[in-house]
Each structure stands twice: as C-alpha cells, then as structure tokens.
C-alpha positions in Angstrom: 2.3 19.5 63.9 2.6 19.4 60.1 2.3 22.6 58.1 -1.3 23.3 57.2 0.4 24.3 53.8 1.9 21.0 52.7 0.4 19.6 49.7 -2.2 16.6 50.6 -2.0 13.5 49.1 -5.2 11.5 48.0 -4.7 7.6 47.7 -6.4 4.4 47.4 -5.0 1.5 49.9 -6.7 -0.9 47.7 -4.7 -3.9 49.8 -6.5 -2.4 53.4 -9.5 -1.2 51.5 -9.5 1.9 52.1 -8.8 5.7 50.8 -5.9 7.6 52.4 -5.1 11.4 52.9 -1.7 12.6 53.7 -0.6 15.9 55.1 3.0 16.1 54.9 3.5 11.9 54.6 1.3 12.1 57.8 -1.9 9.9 57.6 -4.5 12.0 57.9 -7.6 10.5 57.4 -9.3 7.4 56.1 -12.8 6.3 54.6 -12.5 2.4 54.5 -14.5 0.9 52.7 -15.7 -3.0 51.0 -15.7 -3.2 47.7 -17.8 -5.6 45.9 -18.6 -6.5 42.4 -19.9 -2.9 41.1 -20.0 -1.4 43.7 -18.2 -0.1 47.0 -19.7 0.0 50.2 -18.0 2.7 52.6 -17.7 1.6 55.8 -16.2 4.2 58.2 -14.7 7.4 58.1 -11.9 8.9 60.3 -9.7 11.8 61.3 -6.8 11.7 63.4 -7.2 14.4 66.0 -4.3 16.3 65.3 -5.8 17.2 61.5 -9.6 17.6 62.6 -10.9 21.2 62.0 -9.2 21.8 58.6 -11.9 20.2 56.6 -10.0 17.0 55.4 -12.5 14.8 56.1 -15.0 16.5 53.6 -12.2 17.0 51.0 -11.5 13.2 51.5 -15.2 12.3 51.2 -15.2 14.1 48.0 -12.2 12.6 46.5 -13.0 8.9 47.3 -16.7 9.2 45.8 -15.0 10.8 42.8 -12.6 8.1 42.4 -16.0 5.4 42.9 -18.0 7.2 40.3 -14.8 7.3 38.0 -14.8 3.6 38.4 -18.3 3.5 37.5 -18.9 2.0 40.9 -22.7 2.1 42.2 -22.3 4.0 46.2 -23.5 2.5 48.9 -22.4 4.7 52.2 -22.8 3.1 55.4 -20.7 5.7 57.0 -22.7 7.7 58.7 -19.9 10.8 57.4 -20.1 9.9 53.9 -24.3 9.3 54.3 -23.8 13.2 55.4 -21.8 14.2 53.0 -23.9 12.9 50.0 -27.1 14.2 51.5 -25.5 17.8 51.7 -23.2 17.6 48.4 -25.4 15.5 46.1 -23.8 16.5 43.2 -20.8 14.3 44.5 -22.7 11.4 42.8 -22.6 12.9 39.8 -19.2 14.9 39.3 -16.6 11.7 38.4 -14.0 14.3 38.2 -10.6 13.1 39.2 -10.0 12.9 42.9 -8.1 15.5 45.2 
C-alpha cells in the first residue's frame, strides 16, 4: 500500500478526458469529464479502493473545479460526487486558485 505521506500528484489527462490523482505514481482517483466549447461537463467520479478513506476524492474534486474555473470554463457536474461537492463547498465555484 503506498505511503499515506507521499506527495500527490494532481493532473489533467486531457487525451482520456479526465483529471488524475496520484499517490506515489499510483492512480488514485479520477473525475472524467466532457469538455465542450466553454464549458466542462464532469461526468463520473472514482476512487480506487485501496485510497478510499483518505479524503482524495474531495481534494481531487477541488482541484479539477479549480483548474475549470481557472480556464474560465462554465461547470456543469453531472457526477453525482462533484454535484455534492459544490452543493457543500460552494465557494469551489468561485476560488480559481491553482489546483492541488
């Protein structure tokens, strides 16, 4: 199991369309996502099972919504995850500060 002090890694897969998070080169977790002109609809949110508990998947949710605002991107979340995410961290839509 990877150590829960390795330094994540936030990334876009722009070719897969979708953001990734690393934990010790490991993928993590993923938000996919279709991106459109303006804006970026995500799609679906997961966490391998081996990384769920740590929080990842809200530290990934705020990173990719970051990097969308930063991108001046209007947000459009399908994903149920990232629906609850905005509805409990609303400021996420306004806070384009870098990702990670």
């Amino acid at each position: 199991m990877p150590d829960d002090a390795a330094e994540p890694e936030f990334s876009n897969d722009a070719e897969h369309q979708r953001y990734e998070w690393r934990v010790d080169g490991e993928l993590a977790a993923i938000a996919e996502y279709d991106l459109r002109p303006g804006r970026i609809v995500f799609t679906h949110t997961e966490v391998d099972p081996r990384f769920e508990g740590r929080g990842i998947a809200g530290r990934l949710a705020k990173a990719a919504l970051g990097d969308a605002r930063a991108r001046a991107l209007e947000i459009v979340p399908q994903c149920p995850y990232i629906a609850e995410y905005i509805r409990r961290h609303p400021e996420a839509l306004d806070d384009p500060s870098p990702p990670g």
